[in-house]
Steps between C-alpha positions, in 0.01 A plus 500: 500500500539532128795776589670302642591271157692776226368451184756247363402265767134497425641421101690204675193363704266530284741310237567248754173447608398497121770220436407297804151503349568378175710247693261349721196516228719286276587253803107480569482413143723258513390321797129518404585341201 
């Protein structure tokens, strides 16, 4: 399965996953506080 995705399109997930992360941990943050 990981053939499938060329190597610039892991670099994009992964920095789109790593974004949306950062994203929601800061929006739990928010809303906890």
């Amino acid at each position: 399965m990981a053939e499938r995705f060329s190597r610039r399109d892991m670099l994009r997930i992964s920095a789109v996953a790593g974004v949306g992360t950062a994203l929601g941990a800061g929006l739990v943050s928010e809303l906890v506080r």
